[in-house]
MARBA-3410 file (N, C-alpha, C, O; in Angstrom, 1 decimal):
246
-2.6,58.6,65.3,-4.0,58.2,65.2,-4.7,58.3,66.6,-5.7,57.6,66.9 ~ -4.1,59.1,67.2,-5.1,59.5,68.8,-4.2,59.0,69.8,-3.5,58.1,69.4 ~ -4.3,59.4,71.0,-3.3,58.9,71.6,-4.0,57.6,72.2,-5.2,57.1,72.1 ~ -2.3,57.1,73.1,-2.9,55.8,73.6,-3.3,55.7,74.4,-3.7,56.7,75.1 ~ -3.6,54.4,74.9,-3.9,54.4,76.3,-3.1,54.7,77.2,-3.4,55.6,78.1
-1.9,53.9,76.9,-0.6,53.8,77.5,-0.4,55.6,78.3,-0.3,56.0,79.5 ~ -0.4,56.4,76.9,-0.4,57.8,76.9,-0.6,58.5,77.9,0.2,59.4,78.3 ~ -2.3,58.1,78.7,-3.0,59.1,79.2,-2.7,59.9,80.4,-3.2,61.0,80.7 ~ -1.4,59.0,81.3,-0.8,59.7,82.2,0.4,60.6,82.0,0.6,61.4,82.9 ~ 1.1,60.8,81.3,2.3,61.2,80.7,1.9,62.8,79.8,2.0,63.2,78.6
1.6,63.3,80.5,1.0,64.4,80.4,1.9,65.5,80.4,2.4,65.6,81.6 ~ 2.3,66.6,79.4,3.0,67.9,79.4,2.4,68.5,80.5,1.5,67.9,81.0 ~ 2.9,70.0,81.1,2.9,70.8,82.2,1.2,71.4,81.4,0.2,71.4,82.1 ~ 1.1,71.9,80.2,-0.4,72.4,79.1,-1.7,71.3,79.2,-2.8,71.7,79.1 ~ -1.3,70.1,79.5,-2.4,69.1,79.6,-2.8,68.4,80.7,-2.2,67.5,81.3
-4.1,68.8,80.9,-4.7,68.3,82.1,-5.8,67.6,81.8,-6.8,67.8,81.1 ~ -5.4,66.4,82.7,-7.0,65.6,82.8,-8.3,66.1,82.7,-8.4,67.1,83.4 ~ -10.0,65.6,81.8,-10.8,66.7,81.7,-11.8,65.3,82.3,-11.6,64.2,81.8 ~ -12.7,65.6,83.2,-13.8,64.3,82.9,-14.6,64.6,82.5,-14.8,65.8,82.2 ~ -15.3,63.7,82.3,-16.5,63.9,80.8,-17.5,65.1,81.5,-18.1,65.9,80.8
-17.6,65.2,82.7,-19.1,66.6,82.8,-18.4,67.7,83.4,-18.9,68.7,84.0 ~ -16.9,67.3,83.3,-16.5,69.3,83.9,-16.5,70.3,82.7,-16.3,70.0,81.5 ~ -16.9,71.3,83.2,-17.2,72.4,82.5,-15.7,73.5,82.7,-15.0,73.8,83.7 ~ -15.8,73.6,81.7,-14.5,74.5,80.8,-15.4,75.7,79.7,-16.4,75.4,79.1 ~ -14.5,77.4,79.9,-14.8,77.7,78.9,-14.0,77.9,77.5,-12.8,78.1,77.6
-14.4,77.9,76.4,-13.5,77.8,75.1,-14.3,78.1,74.2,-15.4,77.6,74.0 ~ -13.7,79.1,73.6,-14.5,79.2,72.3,-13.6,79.8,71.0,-13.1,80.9,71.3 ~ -13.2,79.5,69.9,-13.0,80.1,69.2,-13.1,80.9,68.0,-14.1,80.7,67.3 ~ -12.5,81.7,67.6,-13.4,83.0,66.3,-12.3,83.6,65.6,-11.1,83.5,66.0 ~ -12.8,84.2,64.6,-11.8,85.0,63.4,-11.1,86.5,64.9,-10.0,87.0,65.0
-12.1,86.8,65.7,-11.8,88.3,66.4,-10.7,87.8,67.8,-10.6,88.6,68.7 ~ -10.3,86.8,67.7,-9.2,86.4,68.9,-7.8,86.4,68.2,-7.5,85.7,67.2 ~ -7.1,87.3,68.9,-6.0,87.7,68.7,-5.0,86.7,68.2,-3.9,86.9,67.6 ~ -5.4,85.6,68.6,-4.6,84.0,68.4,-4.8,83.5,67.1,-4.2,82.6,66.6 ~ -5.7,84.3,66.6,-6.7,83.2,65.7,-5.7,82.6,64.6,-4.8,83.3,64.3
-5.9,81.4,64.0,-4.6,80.3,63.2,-3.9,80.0,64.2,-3.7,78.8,64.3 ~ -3.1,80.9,65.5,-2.1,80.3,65.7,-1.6,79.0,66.2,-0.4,78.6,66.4 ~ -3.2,77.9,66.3,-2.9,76.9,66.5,-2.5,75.8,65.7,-2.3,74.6,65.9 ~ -2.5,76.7,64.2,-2.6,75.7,62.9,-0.9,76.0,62.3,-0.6,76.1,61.1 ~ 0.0,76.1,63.6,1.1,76.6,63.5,2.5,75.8,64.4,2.5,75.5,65.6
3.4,75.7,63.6,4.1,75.0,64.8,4.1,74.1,65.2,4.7,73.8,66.2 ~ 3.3,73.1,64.6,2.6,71.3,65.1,2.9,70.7,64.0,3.2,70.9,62.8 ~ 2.6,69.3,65.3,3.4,67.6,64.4,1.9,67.4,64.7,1.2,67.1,65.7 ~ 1.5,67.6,63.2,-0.1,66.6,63.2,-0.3,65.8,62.5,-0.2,65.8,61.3 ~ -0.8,64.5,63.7,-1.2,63.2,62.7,-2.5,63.5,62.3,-3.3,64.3,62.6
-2.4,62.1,61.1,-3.3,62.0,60.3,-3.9,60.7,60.5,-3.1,59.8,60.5 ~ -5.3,60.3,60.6,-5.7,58.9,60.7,-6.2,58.5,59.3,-6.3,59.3,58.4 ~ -6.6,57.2,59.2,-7.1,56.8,57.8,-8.4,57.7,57.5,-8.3,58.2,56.4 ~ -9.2,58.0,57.9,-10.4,58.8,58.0,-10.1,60.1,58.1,-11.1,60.6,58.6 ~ -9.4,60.9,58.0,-8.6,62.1,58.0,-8.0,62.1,56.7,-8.9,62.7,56.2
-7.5,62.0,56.1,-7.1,61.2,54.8,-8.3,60.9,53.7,-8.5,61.5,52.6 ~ -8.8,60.3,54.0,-10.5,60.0,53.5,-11.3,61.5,53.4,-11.7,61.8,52.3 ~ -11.4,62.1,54.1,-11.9,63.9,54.4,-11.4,64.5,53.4,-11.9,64.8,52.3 ~ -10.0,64.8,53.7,-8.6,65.8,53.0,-9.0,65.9,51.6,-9.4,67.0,51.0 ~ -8.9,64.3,50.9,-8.8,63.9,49.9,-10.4,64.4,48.8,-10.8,64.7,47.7
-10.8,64.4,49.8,-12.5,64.4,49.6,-12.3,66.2,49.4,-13.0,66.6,48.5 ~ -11.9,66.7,49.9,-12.2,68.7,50.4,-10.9,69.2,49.2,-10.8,70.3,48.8 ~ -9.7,68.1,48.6,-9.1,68.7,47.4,-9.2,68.3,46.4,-8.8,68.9,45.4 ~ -9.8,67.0,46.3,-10.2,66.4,44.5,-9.1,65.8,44.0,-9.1,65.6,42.8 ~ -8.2,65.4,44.7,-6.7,64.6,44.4,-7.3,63.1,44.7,-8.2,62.7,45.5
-6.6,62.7,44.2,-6.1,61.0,44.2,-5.1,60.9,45.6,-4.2,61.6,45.9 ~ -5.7,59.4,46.5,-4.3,58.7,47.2,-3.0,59.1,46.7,-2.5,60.1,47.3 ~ -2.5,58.7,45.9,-1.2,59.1,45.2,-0.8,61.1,45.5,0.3,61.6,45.8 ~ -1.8,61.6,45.3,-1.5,62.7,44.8,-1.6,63.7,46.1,-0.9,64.7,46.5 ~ -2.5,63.1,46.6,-2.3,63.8,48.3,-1.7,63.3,49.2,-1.7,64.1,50.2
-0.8,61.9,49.5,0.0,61.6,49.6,1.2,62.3,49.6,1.6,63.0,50.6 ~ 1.8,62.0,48.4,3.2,63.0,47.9,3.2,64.2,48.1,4.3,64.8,48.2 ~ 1.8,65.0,48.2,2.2,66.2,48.0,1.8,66.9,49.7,2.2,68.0,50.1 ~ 0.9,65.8,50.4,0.7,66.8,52.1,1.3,65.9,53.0,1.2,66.3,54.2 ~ 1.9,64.7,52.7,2.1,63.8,53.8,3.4,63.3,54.0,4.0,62.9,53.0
3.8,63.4,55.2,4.9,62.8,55.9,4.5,61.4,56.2,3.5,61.2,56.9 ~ 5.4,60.1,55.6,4.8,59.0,56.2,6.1,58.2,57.0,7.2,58.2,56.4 ~ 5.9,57.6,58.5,7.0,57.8,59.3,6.6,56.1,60.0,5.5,55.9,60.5 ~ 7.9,54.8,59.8,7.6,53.9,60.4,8.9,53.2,61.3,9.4,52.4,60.5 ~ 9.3,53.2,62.2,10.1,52.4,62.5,10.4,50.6,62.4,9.4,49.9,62.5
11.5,50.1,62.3,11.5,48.8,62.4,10.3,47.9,63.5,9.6,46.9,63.3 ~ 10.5,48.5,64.3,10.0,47.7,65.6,8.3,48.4,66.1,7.7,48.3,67.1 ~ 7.8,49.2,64.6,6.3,49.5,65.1,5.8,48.4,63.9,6.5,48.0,63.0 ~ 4.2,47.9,64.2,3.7,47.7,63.4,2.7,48.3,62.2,2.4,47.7,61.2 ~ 2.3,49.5,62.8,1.6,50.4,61.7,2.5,52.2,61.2,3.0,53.1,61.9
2.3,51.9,60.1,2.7,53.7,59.4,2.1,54.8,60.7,1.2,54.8,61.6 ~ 3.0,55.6,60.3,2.3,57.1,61.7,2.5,58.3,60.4,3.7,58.4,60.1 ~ 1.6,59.0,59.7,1.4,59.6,59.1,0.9,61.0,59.8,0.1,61.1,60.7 ~ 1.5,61.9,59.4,1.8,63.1,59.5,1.3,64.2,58.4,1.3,63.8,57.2 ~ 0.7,65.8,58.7,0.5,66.5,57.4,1.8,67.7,57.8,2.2,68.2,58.8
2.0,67.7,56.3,3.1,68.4,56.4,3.2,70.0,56.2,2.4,70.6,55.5 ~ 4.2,70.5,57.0,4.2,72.7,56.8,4.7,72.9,56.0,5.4,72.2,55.2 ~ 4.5,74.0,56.0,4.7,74.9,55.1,6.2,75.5,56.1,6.4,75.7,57.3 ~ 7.1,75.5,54.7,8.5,76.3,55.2,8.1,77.6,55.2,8.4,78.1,54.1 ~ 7.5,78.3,55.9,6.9,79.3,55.4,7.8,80.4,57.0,7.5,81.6,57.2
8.9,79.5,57.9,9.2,80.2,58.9,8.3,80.3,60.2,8.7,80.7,61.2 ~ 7.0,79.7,59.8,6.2,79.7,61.1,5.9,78.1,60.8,4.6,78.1,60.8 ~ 6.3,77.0,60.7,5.9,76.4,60.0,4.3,75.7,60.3,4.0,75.0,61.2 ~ 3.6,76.3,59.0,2.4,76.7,59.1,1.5,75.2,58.2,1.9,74.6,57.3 ~ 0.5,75.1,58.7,-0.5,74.1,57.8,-0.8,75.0,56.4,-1.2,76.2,56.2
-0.4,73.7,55.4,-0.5,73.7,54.0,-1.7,74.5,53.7,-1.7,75.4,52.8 ~ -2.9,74.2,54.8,-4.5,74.5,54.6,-4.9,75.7,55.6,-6.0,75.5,56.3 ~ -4.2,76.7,55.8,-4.0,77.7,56.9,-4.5,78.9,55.7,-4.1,78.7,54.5 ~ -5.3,80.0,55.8,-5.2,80.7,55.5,-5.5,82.2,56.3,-6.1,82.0,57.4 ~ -5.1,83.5,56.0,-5.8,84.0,56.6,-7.0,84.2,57.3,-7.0,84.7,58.4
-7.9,83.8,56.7,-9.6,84.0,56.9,-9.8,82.8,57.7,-10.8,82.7,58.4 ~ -8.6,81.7,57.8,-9.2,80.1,58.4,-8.7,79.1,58.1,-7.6,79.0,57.7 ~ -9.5,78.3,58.2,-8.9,77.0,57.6,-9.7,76.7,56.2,-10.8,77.1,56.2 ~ -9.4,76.3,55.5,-9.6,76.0,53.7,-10.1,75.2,53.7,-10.7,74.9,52.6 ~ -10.3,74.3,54.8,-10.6,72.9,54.5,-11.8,72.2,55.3,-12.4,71.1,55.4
-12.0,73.6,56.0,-13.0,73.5,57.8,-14.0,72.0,57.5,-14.0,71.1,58.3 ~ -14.7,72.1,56.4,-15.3,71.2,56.7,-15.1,69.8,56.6,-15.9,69.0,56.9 ~ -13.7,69.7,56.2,-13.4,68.5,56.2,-12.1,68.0,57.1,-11.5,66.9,57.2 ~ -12.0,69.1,57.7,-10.2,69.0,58.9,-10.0,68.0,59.6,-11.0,67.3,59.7 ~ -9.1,67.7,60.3,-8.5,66.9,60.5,-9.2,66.7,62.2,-9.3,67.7,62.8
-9.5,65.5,62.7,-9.6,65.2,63.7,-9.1,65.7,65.0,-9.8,66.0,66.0 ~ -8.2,65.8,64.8,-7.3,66.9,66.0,-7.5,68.4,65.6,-6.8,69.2,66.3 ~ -8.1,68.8,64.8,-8.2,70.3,64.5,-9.3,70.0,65.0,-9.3,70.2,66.3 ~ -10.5,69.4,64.6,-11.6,69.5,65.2,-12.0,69.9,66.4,-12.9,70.7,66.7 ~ -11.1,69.0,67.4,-11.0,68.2,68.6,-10.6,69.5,69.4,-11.4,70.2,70.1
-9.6,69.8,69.3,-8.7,71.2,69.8,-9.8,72.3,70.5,-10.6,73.0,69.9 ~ -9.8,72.3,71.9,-8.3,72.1,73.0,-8.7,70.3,73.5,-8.3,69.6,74.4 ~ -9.5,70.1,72.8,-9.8,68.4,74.1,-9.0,67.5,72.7,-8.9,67.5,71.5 ~ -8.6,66.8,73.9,-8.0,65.4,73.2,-8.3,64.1,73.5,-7.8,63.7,74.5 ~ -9.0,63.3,73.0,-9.8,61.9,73.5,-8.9,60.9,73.3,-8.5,60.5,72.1
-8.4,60.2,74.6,-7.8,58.9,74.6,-8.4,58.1,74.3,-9.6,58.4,74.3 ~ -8.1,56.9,74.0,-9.0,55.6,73.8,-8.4,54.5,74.0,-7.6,54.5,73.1 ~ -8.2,53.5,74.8,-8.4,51.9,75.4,-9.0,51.1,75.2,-10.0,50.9,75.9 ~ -8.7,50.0,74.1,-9.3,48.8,73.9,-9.3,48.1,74.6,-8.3,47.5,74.9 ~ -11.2,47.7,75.3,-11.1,46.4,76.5,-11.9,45.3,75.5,-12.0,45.6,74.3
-12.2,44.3,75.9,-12.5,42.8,75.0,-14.1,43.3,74.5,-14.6,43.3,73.4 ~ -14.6,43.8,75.7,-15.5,44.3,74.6,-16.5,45.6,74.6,-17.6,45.8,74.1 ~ -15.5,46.7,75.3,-15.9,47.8,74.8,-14.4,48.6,74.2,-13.4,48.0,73.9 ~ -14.6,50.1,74.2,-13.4,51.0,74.3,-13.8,52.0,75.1,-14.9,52.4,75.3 ~ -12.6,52.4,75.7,-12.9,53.0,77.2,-12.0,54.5,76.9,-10.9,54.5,76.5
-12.8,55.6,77.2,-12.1,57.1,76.7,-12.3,57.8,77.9,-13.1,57.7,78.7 ~ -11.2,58.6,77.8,-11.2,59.3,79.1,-10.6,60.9,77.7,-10.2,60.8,76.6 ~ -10.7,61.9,78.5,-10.1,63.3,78.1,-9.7,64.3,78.6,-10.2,64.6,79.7 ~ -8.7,65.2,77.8,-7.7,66.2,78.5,-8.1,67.2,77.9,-8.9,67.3,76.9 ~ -7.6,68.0,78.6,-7.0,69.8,77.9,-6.5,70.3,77.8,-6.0,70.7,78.8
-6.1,70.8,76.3,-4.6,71.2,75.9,-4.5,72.6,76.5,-4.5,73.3,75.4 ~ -4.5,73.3,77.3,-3.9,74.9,77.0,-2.4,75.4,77.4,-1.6,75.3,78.3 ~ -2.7,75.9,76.5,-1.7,76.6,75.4,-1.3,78.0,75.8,-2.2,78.9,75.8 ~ 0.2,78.5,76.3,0.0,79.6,76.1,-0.7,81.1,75.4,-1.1,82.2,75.7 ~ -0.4,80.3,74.2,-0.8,81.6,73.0,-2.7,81.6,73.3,-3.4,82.7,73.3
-3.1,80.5,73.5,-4.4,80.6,73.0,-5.6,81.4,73.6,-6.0,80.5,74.3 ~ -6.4,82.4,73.8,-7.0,83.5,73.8,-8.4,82.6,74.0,-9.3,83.5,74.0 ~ -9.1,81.5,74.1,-10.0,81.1,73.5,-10.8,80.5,74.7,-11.9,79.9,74.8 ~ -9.6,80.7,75.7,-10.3,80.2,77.3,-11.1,81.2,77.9,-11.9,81.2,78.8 ~ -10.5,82.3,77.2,-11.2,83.8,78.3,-12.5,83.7,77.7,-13.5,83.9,78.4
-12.8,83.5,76.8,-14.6,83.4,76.0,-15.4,82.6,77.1,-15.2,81.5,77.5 ~ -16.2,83.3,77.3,-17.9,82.8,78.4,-18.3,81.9,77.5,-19.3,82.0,76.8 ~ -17.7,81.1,77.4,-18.5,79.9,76.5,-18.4,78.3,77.2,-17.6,77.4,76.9 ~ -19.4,78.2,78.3,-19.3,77.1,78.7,-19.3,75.5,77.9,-20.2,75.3,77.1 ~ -18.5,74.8,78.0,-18.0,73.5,77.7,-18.5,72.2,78.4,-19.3,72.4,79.2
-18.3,71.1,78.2,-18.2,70.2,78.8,-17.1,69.1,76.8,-17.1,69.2,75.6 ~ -16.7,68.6,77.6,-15.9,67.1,76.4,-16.7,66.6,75.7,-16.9,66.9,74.5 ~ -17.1,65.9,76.0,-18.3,65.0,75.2,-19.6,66.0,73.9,-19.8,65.7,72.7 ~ -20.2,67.1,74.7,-20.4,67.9,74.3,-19.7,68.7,73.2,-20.4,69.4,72.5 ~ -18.8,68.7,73.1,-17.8,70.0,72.6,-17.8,69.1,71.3,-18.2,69.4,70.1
-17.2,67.7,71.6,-16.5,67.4,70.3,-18.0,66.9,69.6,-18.0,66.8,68.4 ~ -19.3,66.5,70.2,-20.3,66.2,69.5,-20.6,67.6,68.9,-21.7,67.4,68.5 ~ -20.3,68.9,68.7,-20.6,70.3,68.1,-19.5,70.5,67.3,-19.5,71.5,66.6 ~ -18.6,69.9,67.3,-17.4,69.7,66.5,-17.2,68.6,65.1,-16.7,68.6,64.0 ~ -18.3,67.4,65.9,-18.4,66.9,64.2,-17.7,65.4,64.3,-17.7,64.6,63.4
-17.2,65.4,65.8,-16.3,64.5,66.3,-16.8,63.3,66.0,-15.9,62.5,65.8 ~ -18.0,62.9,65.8,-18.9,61.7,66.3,-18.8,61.0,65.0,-19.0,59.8,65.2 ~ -18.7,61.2,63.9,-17.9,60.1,62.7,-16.7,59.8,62.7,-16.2,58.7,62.4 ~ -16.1,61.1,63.3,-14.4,60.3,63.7,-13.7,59.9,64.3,-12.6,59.5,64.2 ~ -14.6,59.9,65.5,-14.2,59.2,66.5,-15.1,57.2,65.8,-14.7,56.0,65.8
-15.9,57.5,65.5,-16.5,56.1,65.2,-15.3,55.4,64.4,-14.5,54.7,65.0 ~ -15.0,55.7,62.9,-14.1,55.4,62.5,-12.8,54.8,63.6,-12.5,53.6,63.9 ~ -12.2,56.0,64.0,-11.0,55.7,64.8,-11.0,54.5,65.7,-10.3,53.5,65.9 ~ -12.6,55.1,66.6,-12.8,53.2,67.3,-12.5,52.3,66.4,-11.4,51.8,66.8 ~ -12.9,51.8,65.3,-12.7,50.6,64.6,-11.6,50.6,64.2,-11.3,49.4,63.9
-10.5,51.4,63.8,-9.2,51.3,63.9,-8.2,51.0,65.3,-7.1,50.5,65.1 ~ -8.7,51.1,66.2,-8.1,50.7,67.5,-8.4,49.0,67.5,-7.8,48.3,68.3 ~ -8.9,48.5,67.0,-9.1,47.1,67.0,-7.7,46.7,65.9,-7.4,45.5,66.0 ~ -7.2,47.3,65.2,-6.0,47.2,64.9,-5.0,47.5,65.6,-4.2,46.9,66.3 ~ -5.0,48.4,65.4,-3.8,49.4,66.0,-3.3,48.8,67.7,-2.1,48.8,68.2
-4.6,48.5,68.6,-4.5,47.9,69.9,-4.5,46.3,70.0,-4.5,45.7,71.0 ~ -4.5,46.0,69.1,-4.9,44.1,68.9,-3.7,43.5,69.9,-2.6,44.0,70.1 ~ -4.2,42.5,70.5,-3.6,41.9,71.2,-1.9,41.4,71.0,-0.9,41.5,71.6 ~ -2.5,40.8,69.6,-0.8,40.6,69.3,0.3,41.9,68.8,1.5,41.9,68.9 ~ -0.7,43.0,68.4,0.7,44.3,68.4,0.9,44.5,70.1,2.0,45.1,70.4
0.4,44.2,70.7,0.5,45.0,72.3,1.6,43.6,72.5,2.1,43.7,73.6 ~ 2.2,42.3,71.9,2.7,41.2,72.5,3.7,41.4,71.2,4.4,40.4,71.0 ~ 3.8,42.6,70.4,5.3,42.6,69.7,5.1,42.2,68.2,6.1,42.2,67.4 ~ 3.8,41.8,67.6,3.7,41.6,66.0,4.5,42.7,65.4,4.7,43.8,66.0 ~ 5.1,42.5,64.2,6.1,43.2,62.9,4.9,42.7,61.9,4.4,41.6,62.2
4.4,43.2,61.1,4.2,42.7,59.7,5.5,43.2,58.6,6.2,44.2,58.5 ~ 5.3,42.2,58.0,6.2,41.3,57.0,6.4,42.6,56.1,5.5,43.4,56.5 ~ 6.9,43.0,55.2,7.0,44.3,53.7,6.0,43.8,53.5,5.2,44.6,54.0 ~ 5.3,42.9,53.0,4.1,42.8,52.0,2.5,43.3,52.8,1.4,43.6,52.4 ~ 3.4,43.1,54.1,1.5,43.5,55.2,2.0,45.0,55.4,1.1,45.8,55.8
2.9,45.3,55.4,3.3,46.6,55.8,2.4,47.9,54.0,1.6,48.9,53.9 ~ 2.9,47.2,53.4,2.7,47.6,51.9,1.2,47.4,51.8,0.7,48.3,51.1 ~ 0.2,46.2,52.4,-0.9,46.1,52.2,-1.8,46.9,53.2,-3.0,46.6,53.3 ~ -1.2,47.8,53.9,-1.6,48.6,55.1,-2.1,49.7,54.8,-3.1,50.3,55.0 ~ -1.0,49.9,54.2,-0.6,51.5,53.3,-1.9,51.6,52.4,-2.6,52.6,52.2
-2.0,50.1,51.7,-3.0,50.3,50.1,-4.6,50.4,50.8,-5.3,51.3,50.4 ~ -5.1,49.6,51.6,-6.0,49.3,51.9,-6.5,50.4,53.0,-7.7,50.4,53.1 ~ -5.7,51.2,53.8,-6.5,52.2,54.8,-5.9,53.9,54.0,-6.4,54.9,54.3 ~ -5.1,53.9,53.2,-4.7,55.1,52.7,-4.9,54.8,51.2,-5.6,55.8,50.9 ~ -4.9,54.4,50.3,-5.0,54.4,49.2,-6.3,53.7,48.4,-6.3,53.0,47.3
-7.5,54.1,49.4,-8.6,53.6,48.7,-9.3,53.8,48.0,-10.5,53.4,48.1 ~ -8.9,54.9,46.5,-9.4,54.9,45.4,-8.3,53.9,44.7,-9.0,53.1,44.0 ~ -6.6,53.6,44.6,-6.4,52.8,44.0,-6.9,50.8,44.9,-6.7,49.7,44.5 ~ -7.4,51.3,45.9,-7.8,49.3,46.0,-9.0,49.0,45.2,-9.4,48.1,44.5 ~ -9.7,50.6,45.6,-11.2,50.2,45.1,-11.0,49.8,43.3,-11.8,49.0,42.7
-9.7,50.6,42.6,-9.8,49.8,41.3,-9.7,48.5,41.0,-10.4,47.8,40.3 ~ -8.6,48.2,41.8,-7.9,47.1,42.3,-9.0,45.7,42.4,-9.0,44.6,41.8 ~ -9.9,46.4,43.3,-11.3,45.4,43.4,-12.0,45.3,42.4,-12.1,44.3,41.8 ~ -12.4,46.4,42.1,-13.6,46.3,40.6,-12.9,45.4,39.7,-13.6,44.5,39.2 ~ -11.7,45.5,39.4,-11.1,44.7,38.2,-11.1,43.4,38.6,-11.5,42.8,37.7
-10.8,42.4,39.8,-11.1,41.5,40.4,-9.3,41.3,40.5,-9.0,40.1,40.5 ~ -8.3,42.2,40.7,-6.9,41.8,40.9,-6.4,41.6,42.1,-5.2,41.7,42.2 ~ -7.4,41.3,43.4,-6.8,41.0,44.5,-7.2,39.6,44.7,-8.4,39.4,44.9 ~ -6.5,38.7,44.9,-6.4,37.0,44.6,-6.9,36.7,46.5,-7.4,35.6,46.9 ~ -6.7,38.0,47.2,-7.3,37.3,48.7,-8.5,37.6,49.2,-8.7,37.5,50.4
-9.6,38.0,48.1,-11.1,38.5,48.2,-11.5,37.8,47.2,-10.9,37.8,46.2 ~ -13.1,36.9,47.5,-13.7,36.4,46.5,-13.7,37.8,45.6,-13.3,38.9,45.8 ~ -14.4,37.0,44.5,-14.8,38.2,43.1,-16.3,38.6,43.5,-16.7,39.7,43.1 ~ -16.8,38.1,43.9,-18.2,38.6,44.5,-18.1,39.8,45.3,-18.6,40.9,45.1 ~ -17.4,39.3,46.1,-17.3,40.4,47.5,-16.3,41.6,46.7,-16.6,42.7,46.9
-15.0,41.3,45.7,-14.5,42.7,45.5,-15.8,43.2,44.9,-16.7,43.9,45.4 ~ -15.7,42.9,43.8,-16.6,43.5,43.0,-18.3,44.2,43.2,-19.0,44.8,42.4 ~ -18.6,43.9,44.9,-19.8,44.2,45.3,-18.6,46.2,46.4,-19.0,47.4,46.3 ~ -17.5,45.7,46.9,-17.2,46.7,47.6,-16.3,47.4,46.7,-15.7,48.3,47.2 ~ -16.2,47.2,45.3,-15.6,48.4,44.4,-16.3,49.4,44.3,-15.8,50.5,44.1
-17.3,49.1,44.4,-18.7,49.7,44.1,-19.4,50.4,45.5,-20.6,50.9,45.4 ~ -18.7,50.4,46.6,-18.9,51.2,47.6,-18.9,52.7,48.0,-18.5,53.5,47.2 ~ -19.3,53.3,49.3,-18.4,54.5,49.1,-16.9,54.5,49.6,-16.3,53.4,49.7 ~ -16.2,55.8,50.0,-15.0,55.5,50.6,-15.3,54.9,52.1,-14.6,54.0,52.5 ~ -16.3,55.6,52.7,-16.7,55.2,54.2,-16.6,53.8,54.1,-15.6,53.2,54.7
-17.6,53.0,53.4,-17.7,52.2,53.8,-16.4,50.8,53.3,-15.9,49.8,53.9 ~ -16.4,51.2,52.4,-14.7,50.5,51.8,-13.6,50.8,53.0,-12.8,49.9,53.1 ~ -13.5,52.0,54.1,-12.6,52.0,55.4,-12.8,51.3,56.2,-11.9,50.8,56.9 ~ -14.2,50.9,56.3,-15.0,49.8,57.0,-14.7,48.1,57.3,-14.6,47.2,58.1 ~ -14.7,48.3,56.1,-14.1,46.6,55.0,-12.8,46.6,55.1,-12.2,45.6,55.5
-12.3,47.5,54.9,-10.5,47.6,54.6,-10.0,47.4,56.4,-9.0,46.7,56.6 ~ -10.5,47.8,57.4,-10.5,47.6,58.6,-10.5,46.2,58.9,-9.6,45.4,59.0 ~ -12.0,46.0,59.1,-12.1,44.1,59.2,-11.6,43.2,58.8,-11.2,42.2,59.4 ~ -11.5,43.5,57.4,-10.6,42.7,56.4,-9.3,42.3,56.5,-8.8,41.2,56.3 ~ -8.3,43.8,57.1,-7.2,43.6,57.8,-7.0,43.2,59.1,-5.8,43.1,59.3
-7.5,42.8,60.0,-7.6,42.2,61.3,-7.8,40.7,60.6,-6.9,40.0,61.0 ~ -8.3,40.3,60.1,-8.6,38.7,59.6,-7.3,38.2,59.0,-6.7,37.1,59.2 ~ -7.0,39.3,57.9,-5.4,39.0,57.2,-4.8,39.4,58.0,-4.6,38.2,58.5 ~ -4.4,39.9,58.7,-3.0,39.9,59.8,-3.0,38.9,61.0,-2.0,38.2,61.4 ~ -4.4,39.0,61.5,-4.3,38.4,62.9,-4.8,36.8,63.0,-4.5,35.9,63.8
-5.7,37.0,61.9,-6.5,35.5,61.8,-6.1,34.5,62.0,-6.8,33.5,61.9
END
């Protein structure tokens, strides 16, 4: 779900610190010799809002794009799922949504495809979030020699970045909350209510409309059944910081 804070020093020999007004060139196109090769060979996560897109750009159910694109990966001692999209055995192991011509899914891709070559850290302070950014290059990638001046902030605002990064901020108030950074576990049932409420929100939103969740007035489900997905990730965010941490 983006890297951490913790992260931002720990940097491969390919990634270098970027500040927000240095200028980089990058550009990428169908006529660069590289072209896909970055949708190749990678462990890519997936955020709840990434998930939310996917789902949106194949017409599948939680359930059904789940089982069928996602790796979901948790150890004992984390407190949130780390969700993954999964390759294609295909020998290059390639994205599900790779095609010749591109990506299948462009307008709805994944935050880190988006993002690619910049990668945005983020730091939860009490009361802002604090981002700093790198740059991935890559040997293979062909897309630095393009006269296409850059800057970070820029790049990923022409990239589309600026809803997913919003989202993601309001997930770092979980994901960074005080008590995960001091060792919180949630219990199977919060681990299970994690899953339903930031990945499976066409089955909560039934879940609400019908009035079967005993920890939401019936007012309030029954007003956010009736939402979109956006804003049901919204709720399902808030909502979970109050149930877990409250």
């Amino acid at each position: 779900m983006g890297l951490k804070g913790s992260e931002v020093e720990q940097f491969p020999d390919f990634v270098k610190p970027l500040e927000r007004g240095m200028v980089f060139n990058f550009a990428c196109h169908k006529g660069l010799s590289c072209f896909t090769e970055c949708c190749r060979l990678l462990e890519l996560p997936l955020t709840s809002y990434d998930i939310l897109r996917l789902r949106r750009a194949t017409g599948l159910s939680s359930n059904q794009f789940l089982e069928r694109y996602v790796i979901i990966e948790q150890e004992q001692d984390e407190a949130f799922p780390r969700l993954y999209l999964t390759m294609i055995d295909d020998g290059n192991g390639s994205c599900a949504f790779v095609a010749s011509h591109g990506c299948t899914v462009y307008e709805h891709r994944p935050g880190a495809c988006r993002a690619y070559p910049v990668g945005r850290a983020k730091r939860l302070q009490p009361e802002t979030i604090d981002e700093c950014f790198v740059l991935v290059k890559e040997d293979h990638c062909r897309g630095f020699t393009e006269p296409a001046p850059q800057t970070a902030t820029q790049y990923c605002i022409d990239q589309g970045m600026t809803e997913y990064n919003m989202f993601n901020d309001a997930l770092a108030t979980l994901l960074q909350h005080e008590k995960v950074r001091c060792g919180f576990i949630p219990s199977q049932a919060q681990k299970e209510l994690i899953l339903l409420t930031l990945f499976h929100l066409d089955r909560w939103r039934a879940m609400l409309a019908q009035g079967e969740h005993e920890a939401i007035s019936s007012e309030t489900a029954l007003a956010m059944g009736q939402r979109t997905d956006e804003e049901l990730l919204l709720f399902a965010i808030k909502w979970l910081e109050e149930r877990l941490f409250g």
